[in-house]
C-alpha positions as CSV (number, residue, x, y, z in Angstrom):
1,X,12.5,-1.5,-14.8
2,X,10.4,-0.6,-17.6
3,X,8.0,2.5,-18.0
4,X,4.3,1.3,-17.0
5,X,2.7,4.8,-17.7
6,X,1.2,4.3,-20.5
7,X,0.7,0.7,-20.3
8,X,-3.2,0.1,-20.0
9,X,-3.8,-2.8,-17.5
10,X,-7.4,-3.1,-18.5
11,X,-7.4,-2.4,-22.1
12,X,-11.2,-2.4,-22.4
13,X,-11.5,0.5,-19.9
14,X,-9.8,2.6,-22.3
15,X,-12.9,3.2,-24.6
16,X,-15.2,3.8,-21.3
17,X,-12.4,6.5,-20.5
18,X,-12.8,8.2,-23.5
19,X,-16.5,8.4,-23.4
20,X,-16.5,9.5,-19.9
21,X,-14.4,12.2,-20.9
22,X,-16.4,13.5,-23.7
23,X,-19.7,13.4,-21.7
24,X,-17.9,15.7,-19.1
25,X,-16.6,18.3,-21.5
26,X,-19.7,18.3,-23.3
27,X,-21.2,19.1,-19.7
28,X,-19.0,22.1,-19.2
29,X,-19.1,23.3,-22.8
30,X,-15.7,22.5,-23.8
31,X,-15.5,21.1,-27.3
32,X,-13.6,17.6,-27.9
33,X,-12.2,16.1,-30.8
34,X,-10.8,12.5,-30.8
35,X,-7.1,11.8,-30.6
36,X,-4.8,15.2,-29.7
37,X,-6.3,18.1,-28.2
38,X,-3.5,20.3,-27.4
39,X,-5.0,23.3,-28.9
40,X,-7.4,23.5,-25.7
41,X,-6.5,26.0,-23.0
42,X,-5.0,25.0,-19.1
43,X,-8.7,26.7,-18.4
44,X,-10.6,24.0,-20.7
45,X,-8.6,21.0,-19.8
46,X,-8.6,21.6,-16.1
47,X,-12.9,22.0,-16.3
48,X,-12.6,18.9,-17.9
49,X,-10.6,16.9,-15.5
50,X,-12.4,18.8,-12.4
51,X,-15.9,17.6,-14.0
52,X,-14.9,14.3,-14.2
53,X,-13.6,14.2,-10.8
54,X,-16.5,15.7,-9.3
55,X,-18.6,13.2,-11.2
56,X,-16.6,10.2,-9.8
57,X,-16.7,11.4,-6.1
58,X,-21.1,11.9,-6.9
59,X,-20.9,8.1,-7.9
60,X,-18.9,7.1,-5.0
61,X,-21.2,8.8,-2.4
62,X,-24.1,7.4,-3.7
63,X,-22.9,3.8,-3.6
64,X,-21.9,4.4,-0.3
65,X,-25.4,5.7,1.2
């Protein structure tokens, strides 16, 4: 069985992706370039990711009110 990791099922939700990803490092100060950003620290990334996640679970409890 092929790898499906990388495989985007919904190709157009890429781009939204990306731009959800930039807003929430630009809302913890973390600076973003497109394409590879290895050179950022665990520290950086993992504000990143915990912004966004934070941000989705706000959305969620709002729809659900």
């Amino acid at each position: 069985m092929a790898s499906r990791s990388k495989q985007n099922l919904v190709p157009e939700a890429r781009a939204a992706m990306d731009k959800f990803k930039m807003e929430s490092a630009s809302e913890v100060g973390v600076s973003l370039k497109n394409g590879y950003n290895g050179d950022l620290t665990s520290r950086q990334a993992g504000s990143v990711g915990g912004q966004m996640v934070k941000k989705m679970i706000q959305d969620y409890e709002n729809k659900i009110k």
